[in-house]
MITORSE-409679 format. One record per residue (C-alpha): residue number from 0; residue in three letters; x, y, z. Coordinates in steps of 0.05 Angstrom, whole numbers, padded with zeros to 5 digits. Each point is the difference from the previous one (the first is absolute). Example, Ala and Ser with C-alpha at 12.3 -4.5 7.8 and 13.67 -1.06 7.14 Angstrom:
BEGIN
@tormar=0	drenlum=ALA	px=00246	py=-00090	pz=00156
@tormar=1	drenlum=SER	px=00027	py=00069	pz=-00013
This chain:
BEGIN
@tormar=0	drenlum=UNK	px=00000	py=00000	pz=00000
@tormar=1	drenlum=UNK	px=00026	py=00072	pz=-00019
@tormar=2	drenlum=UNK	px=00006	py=00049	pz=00051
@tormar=3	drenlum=UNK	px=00015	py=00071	pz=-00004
@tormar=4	drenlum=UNK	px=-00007	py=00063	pz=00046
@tormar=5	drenlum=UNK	px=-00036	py=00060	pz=-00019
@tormar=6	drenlum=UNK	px=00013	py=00062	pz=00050
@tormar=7	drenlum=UNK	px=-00058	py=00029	pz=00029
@tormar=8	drenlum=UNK	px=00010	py=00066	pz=-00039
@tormar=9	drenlum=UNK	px=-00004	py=-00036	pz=-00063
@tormar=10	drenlum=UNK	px=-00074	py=-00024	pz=00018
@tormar=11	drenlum=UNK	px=-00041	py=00047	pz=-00028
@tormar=12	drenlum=UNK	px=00035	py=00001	pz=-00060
@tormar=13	drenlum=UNK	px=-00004	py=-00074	pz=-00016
@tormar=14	drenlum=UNK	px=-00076	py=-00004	pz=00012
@tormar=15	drenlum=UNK	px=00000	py=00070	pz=-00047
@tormar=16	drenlum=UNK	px=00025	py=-00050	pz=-00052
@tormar=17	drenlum=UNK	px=-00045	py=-00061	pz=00008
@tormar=18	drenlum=UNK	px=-00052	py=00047	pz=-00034
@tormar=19	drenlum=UNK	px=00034	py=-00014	pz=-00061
@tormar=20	drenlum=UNK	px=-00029	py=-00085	pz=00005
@tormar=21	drenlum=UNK	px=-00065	py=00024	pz=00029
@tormar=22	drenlum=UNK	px=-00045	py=00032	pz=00053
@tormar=23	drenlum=UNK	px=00031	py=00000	pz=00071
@tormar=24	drenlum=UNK	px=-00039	py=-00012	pz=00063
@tormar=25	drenlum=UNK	px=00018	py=00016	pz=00065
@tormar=26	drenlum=UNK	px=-00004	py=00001	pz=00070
@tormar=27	drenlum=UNK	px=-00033	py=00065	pz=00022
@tormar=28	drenlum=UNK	px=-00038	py=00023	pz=00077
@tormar=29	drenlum=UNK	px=-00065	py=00009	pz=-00001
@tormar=30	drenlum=UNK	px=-00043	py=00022	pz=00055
@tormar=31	drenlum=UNK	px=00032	py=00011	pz=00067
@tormar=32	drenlum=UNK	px=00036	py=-00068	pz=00008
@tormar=33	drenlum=UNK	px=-00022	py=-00050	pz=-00070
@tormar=34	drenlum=UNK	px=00046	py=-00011	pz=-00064
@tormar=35	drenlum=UNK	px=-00028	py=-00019	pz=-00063
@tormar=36	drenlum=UNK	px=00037	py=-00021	pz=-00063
@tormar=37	drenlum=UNK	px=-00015	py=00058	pz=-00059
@tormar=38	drenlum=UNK	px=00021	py=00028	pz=-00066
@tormar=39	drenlum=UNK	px=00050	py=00047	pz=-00001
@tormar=40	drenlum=UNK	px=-00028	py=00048	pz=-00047
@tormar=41	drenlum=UNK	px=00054	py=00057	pz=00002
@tormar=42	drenlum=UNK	px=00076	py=00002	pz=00024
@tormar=43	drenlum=UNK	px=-00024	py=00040	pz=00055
@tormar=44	drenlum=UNK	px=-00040	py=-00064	pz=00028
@tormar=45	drenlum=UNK	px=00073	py=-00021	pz=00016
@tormar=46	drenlum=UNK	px=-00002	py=00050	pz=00062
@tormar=47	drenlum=UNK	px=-00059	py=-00052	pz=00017
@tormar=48	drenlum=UNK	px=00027	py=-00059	pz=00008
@tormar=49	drenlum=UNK	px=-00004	py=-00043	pz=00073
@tormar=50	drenlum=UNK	px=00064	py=-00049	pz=00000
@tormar=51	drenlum=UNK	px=-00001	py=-00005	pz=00075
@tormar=52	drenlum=UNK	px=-00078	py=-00023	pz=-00011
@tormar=53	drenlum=UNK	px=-00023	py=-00065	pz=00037
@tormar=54	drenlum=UNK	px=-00053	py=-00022	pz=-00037
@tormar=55	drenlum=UNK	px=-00058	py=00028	pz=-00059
@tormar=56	drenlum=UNK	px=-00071	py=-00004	pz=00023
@tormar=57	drenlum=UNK	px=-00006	py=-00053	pz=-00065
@tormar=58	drenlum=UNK	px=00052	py=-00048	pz=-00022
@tormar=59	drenlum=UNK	px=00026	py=-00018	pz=-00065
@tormar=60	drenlum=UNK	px=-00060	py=-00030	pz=-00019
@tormar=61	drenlum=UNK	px=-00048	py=00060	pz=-00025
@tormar=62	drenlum=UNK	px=00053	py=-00007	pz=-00064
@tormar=63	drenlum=UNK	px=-00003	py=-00054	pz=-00020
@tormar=64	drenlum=UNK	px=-00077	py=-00027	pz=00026
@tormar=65	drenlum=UNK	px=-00044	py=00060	pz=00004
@tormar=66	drenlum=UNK	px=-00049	py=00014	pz=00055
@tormar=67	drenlum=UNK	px=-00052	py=-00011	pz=-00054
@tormar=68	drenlum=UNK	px=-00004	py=-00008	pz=-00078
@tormar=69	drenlum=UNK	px=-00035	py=-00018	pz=-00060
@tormar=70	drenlum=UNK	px=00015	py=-00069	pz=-00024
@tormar=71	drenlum=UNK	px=-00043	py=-00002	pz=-00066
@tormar=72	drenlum=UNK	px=-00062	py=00024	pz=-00026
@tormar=73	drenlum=UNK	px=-00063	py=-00039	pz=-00035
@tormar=74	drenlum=UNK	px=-00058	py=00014	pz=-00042
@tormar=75	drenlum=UNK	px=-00046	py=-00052	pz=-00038
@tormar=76	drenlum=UNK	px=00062	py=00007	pz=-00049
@tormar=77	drenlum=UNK	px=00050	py=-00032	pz=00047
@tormar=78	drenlum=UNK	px=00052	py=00020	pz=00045
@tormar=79	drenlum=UNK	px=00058	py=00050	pz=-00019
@tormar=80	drenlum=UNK	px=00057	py=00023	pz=00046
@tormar=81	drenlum=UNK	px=00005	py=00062	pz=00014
@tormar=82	drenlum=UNK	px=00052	py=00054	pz=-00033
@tormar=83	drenlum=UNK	px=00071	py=-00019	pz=00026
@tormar=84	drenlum=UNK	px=00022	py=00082	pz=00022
@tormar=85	drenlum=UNK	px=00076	py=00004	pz=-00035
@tormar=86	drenlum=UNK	px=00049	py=-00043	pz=00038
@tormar=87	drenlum=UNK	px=00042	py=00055	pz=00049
@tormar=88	drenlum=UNK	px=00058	py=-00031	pz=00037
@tormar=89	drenlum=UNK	px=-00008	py=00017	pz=00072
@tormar=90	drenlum=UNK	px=00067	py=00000	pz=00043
@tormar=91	drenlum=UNK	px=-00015	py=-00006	pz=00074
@tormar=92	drenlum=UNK	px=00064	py=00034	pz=00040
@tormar=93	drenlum=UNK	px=00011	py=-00006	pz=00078
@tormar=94	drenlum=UNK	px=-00045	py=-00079	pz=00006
@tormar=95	drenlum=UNK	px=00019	py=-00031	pz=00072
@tormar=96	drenlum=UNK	px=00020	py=-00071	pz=00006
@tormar=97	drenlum=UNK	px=-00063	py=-00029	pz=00021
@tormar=98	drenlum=UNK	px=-00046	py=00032	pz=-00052
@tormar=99	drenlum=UNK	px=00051	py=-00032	pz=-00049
@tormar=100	drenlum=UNK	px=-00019	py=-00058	pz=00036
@tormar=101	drenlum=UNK	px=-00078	py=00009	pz=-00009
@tormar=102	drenlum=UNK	px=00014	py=00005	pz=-00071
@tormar=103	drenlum=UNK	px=00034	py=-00060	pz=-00011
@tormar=104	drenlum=UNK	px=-00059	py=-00030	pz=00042
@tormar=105	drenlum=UNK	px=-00056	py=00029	pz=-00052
@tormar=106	drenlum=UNK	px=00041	py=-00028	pz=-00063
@tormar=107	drenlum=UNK	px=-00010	py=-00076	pz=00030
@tormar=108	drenlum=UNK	px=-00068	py=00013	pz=00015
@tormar=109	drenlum=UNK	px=-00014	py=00029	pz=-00066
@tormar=110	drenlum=UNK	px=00041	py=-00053	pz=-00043
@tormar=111	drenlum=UNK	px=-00029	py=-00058	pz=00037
@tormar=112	drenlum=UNK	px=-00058	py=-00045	pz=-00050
@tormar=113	drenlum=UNK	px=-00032	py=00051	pz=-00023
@tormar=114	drenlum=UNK	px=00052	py=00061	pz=-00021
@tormar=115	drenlum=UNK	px=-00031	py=00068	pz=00013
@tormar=116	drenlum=UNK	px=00019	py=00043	pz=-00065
@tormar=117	drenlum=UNK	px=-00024	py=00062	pz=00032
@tormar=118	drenlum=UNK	px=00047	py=-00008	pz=00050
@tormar=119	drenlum=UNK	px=00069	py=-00023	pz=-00036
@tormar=120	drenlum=UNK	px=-00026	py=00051	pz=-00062
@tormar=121	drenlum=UNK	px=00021	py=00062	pz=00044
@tormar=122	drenlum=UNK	px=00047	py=-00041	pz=00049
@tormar=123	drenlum=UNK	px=00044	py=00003	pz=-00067
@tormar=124	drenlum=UNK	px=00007	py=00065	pz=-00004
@tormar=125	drenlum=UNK	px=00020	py=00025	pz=00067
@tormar=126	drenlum=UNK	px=00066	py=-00006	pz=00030
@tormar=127	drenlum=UNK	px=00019	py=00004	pz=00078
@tormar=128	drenlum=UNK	px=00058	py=00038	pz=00022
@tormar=129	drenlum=UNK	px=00002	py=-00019	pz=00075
@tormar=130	drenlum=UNK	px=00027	py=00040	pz=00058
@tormar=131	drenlum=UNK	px=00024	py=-00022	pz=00076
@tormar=132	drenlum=UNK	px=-00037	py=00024	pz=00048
@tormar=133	drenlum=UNK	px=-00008	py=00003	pz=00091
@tormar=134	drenlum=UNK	px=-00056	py=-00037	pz=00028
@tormar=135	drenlum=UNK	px=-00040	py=00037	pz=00040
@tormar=136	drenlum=UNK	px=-00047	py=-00027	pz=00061
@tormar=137	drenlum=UNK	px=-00049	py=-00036	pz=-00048
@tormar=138	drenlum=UNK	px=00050	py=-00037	pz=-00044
@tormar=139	drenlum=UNK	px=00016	py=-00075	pz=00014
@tormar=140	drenlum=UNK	px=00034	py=-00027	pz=-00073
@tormar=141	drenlum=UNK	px=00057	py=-00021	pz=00038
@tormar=142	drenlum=UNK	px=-00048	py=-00054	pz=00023
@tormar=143	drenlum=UNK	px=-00025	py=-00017	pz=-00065
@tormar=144	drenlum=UNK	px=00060	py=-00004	pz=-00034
@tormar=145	drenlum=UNK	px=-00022	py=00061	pz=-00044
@tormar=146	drenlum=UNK	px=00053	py=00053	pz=00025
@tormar=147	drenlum=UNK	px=00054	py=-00011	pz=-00058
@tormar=148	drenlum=UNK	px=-00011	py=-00017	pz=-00071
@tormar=149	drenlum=UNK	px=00041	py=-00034	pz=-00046
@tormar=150	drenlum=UNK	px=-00050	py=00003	pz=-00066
@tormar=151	drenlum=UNK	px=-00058	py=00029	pz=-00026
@tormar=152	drenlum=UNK	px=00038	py=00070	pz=-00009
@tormar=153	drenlum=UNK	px=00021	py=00036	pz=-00061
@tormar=154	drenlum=UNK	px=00059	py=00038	pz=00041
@tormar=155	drenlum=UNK	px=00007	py=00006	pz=00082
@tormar=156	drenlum=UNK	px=00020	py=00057	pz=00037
@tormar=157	drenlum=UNK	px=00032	py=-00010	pz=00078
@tormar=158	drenlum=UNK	px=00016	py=00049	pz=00041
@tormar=159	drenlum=UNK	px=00068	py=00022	pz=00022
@tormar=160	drenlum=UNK	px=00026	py=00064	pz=00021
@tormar=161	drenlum=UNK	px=-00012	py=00053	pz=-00044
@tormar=162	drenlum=UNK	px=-00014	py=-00044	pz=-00065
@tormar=163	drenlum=UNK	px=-00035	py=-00069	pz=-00019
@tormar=164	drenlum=UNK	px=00030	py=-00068	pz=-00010
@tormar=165	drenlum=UNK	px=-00028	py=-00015	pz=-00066
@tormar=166	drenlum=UNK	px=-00023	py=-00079	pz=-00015
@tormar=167	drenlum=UNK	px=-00020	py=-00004	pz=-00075
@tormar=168	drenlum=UNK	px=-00046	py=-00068	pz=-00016
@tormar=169	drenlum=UNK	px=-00020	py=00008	pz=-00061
@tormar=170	drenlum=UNK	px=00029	py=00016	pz=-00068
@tormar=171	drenlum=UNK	px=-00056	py=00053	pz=-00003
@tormar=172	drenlum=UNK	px=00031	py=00027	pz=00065
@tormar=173	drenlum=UNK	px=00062	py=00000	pz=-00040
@tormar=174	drenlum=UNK	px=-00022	py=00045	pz=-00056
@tormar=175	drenlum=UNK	px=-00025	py=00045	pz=00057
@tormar=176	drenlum=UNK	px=00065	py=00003	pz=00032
@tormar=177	drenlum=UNK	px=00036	py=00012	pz=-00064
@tormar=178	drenlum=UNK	px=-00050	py=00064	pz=-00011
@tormar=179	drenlum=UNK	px=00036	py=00034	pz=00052
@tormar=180	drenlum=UNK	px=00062	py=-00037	pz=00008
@tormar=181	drenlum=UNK	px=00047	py=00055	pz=00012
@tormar=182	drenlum=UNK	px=-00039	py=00015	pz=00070
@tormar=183	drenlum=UNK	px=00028	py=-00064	pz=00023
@tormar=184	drenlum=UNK	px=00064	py=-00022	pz=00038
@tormar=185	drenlum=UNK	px=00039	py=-00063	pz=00013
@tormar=186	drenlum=UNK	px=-00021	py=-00027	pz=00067
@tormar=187	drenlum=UNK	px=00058	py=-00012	pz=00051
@tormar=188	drenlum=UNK	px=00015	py=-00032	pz=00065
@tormar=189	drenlum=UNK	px=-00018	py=00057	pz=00036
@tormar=190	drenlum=UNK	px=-00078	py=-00006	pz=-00037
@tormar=191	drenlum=UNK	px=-00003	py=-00078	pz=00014
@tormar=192	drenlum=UNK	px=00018	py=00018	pz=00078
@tormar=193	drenlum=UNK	px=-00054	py=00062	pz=-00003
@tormar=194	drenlum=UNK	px=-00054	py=-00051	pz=-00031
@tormar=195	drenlum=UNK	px=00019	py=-00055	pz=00050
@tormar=196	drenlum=UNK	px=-00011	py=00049	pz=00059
@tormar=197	drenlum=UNK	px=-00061	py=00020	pz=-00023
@tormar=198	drenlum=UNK	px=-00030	py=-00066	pz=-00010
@tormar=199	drenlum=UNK	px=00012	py=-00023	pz=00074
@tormar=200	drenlum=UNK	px=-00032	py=00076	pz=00022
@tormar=201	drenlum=UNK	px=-00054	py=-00018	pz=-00036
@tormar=202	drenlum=UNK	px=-00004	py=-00066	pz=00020
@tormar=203	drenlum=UNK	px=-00006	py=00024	pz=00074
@tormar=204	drenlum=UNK	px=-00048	py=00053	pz=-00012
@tormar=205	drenlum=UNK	px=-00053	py=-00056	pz=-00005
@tormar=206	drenlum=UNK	px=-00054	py=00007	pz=00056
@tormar=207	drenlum=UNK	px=-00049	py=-00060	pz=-00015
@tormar=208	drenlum=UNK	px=00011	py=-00067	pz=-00017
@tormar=209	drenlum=UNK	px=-00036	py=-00062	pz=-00014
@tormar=210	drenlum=UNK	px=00035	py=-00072	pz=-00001
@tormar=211	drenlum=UNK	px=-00041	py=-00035	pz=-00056
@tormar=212	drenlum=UNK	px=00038	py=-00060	pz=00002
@tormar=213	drenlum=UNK	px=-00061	py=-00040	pz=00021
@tormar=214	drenlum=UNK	px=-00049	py=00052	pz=-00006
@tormar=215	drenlum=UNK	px=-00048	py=-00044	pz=-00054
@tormar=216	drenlum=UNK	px=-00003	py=-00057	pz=00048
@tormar=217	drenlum=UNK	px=-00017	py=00038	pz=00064
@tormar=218	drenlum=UNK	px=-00050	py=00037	pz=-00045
@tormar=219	drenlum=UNK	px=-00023	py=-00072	pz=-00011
@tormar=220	drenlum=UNK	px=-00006	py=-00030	pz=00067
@tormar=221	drenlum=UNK	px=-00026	py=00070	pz=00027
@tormar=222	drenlum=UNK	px=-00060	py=00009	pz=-00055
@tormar=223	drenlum=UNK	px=-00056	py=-00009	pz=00052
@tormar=224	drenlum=UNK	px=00033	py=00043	pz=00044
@tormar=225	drenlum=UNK	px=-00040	py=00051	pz=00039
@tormar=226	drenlum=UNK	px=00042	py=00051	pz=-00024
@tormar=227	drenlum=UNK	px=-00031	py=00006	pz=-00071
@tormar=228	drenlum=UNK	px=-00064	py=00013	pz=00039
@tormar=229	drenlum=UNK	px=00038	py=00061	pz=00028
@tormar=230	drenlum=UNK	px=00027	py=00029	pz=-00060
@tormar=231	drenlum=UNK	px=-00061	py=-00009	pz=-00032
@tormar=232	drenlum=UNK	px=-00031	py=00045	pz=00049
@tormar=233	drenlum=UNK	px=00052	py=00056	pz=-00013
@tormar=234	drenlum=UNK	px=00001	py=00000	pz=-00067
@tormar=235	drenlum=UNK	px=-00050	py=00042	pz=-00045
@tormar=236	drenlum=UNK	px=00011	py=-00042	pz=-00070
@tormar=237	drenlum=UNK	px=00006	py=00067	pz=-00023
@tormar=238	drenlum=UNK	px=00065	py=-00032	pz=-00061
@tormar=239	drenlum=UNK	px=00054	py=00056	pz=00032
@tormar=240	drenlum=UNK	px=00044	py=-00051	pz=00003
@tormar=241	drenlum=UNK	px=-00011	py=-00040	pz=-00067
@tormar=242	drenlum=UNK	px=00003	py=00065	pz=-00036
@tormar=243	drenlum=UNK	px=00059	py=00015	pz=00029
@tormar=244	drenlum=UNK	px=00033	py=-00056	pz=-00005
@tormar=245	drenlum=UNK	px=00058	py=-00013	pz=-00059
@tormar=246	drenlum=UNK	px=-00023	py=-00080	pz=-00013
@tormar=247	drenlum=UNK	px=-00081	py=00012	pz=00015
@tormar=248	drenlum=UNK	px=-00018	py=-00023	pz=-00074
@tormar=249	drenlum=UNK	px=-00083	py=-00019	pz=00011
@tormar=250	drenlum=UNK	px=-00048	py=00039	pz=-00051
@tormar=251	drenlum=UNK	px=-00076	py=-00002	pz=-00015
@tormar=252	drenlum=UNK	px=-00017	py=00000	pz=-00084
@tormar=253	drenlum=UNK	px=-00068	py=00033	pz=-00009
@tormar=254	drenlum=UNK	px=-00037	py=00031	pz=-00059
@tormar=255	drenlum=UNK	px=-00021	py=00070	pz=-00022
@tormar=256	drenlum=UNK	px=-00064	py=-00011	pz=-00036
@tormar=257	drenlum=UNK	px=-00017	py=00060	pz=-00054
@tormar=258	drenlum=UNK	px=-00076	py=00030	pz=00013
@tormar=259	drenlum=UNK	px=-00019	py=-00031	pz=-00058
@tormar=260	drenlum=UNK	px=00027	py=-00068	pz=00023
@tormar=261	drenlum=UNK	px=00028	py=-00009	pz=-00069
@tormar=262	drenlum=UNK	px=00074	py=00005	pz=00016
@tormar=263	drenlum=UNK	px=00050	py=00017	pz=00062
@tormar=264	drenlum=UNK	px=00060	py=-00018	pz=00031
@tormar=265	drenlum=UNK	px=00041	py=-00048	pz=00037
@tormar=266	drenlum=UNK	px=00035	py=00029	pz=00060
@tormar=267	drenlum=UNK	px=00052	py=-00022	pz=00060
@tormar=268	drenlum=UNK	px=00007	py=00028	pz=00073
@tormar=269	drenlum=UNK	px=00036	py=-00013	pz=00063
@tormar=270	drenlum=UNK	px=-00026	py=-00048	pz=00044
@tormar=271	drenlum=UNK	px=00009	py=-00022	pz=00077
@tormar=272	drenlum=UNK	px=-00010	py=-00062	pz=00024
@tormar=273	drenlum=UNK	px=-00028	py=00040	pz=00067
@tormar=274	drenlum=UNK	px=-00055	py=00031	pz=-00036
@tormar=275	drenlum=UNK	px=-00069	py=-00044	pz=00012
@tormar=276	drenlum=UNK	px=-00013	py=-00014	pz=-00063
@tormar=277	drenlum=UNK	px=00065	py=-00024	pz=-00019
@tormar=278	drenlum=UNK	px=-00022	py=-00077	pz=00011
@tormar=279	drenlum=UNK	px=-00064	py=00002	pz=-00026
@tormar=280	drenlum=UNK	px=-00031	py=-00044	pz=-00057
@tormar=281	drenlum=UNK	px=-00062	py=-00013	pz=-00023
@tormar=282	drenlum=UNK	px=-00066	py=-00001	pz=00039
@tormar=283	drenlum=UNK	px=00046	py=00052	pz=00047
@tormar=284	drenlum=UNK	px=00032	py=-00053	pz=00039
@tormar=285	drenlum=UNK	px=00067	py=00023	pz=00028
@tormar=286	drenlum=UNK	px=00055	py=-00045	pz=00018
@tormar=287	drenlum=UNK	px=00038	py=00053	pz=00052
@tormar=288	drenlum=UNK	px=-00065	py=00030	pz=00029
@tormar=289	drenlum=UNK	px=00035	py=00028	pz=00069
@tormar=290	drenlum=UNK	px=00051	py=00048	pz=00003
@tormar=291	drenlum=UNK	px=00039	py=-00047	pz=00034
@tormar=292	drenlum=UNK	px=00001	py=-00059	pz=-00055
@tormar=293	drenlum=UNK	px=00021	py=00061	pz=-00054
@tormar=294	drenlum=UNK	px=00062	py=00029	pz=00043
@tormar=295	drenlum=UNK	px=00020	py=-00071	pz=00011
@tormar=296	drenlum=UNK	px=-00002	py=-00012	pz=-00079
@tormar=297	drenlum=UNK	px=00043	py=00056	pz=-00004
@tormar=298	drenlum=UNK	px=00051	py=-00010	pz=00042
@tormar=299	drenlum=UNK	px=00003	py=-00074	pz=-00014
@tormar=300	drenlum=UNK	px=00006	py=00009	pz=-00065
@tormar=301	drenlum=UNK	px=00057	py=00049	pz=00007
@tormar=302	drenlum=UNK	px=00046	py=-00040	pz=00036
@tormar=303	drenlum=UNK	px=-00022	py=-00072	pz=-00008
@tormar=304	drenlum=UNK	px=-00040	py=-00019	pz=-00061
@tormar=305	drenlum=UNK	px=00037	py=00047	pz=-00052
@tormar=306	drenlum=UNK	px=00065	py=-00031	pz=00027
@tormar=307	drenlum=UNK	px=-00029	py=-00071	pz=-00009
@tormar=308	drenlum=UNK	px=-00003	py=00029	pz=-00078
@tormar=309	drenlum=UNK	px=00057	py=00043	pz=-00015
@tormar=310	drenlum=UNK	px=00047	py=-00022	pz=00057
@tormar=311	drenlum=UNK	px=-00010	py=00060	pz=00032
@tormar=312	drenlum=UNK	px=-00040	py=00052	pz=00047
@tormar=313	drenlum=UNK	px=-00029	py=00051	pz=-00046
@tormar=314	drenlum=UNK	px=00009	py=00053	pz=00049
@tormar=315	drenlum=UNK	px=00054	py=00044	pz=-00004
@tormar=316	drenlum=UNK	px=00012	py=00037	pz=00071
@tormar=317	drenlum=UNK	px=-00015	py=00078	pz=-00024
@tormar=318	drenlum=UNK	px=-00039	py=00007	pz=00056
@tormar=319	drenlum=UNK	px=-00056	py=00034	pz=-00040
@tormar=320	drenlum=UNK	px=-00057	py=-00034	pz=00027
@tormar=321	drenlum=UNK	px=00023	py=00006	pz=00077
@tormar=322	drenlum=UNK	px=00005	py=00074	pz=-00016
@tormar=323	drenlum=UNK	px=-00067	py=00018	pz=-00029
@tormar=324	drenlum=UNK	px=-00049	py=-00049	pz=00024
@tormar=325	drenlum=UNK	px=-00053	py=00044	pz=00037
@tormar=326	drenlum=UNK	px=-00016	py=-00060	pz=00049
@tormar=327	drenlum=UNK	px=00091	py=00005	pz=00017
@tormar=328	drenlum=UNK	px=-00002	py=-00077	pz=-00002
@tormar=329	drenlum=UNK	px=00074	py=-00011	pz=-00006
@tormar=330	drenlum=UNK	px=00016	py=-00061	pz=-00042
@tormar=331	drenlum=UNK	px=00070	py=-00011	pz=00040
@tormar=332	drenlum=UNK	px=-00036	py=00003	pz=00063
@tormar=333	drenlum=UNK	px=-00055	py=-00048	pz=-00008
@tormar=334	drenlum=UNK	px=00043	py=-00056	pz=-00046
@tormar=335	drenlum=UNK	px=00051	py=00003	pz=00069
@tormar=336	drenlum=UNK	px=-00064	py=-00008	pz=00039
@tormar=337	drenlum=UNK	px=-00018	py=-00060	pz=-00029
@tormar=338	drenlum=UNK	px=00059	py=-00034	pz=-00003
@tormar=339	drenlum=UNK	px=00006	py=00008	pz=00070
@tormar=340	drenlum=UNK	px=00044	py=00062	pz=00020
């Protein structure tokens, strides 16, 4: 793997000159304490940009899986797919570890038996430039294994003293790099000792942790435990947490009927599994009618049955759902709770 250091004075310059592949997003504050990942429309939106953010209010996945969309539309005719806009590459700057992680999560999902298109159509045109970042009090990727990356990026930026350790991983990264390549240095000792210090700083900075070792199995023995009953209590179903979350992949299709029920449209939308009507079928039977049976689901399906799949947890420690769930159930809490701690 190539690595080469870009001082930090040299930053704004390089992402200047990623305008010249495509449209750059990145991290900017909004509201008192939130991030979100936007356009940068102007130079100016340089003055913006969060590096020292924790996390966005939404992950990676409003790219490349909108919050809702038309799939195809239909008349007595047929079905036609709607106008493709022109393809834009988009080029993500300043992605943590872990949301590179949800990513790589969405892509099995989505290439599984039946490959979503949708998904992998704008998936291909988006590249990840990924940035190191502190954990604050809500992170826990350390735990999940989450908290480094060695794939899914187009080029990696780590932190050392006044510049960046660059990691390239792609040879799209590569043409990035070579865009601005007089910016860069040779790394030396001095930068591998800098970017070995920080990596055991940042390894102590973690507050929370969560030994999933034998998680799934506890989960197993434990799934008539009372405290389901308890959580179920707490929690409002209100889908905070799946909205949130960087691997929550569950959508409802329904149909837009035209007044003059001659043609319409074919749409997608999020979906929780904690909303009621989630597990319903016909004749309105519901196979999670308590709150309790649909935060079980979850959670179960988080760190046990996805992992009985894939071969691992599809969570990925942000924290995201411990920080904005209204009811403050705190995942790390409750999954020590019921393994006994």
């Amino acid at each position: 793997m190539k690595f080469l250091k870009l001082p930090a004075n040299n930053l704004p310059e390089f992402i200047l000159n990623l305008r010249k592949i495509g449209e750059v997003h990145i991290p900017i504050k909004k509201g008192e304490k939130s991030f979100v990942f936007r356009k940068m429309n102007k130079p100016q939106d340089i003055s913006l940009m969060q590096l020292d953010y924790s996390r966005t209010i939404l992950p990676l996945k409003k790219y490349f899986y909108h919050p809702t969309e038309t799939m195809f539309e239909f008349s007595r005719d047929g079905f036609v797919q709607p106008e493709k806009p022109p393809e834009v590459h988009d080029i993500i700057f300043g992605v943590h570890a872990c949301d590179i992680h949800g990513v790589l999560t969405l892509d099995l999902v989505f290439s599984g038996k039946y490959r979503d298109e949708y998904y992998f159509q704008r998936r291909k045109n988006i590249s990840l430039i990924g940035l190191s970042c502190m954990p604050d009090e809500f992170c826990f990727c350390n735990s999940m294994a989450t908290d480094y990356v060695d794939t899914g990026f187009d080029l990696f930026f780590s932190e050392i003293p006044e510049a960046y350790l660059v990691r390239v991983g792609t040879s799209k990264g590569d043409d990035m790099l070579n865009l601005s390549r007089e910016l860069f240095e040779e790394i030396t000792h001095k930068d591998i000792n800098a970017h070995k210090d920080y990596s055991i700083t940042r390894k102590k900075a973690f507050k929370r942790s969560l030994d999933i070792r034998n998680l799934p199995e506890i989960m197993d023995l434990e799934y008539e435990s009372n405290l389901w009953d308890e959580l179920g209590k707490r929690c409002t179903s209100c889908g905070t947490c799946s909205m949130v979350c960087p691997t929550c992949y569950c959508y409802r299709i329904f149909d837009d009927i035209s007044l003059d029920m001659e043609s319409g449209r074919r749409r997608r939308q999020w979906d929780c599994c904690l909303f009621r009507d989630h597990a319903m079928v016909a004749g309105r039977h519901n196979f999670r009618q308590s709150r309790a049976d649909r935060f079980k689901h979850r959670w179960l399906h988080k760190q046990q049955s996805f992992a009985g799949v894939f071969g691992r947890p599809s969570c990925v420690g942000c924290g995201r759902c411990i920080e904005d769930c209204p009811a403050k159930i705190d995942i790390i809490t409750e999954s020590n709770k019921i393994q006994g701690e």
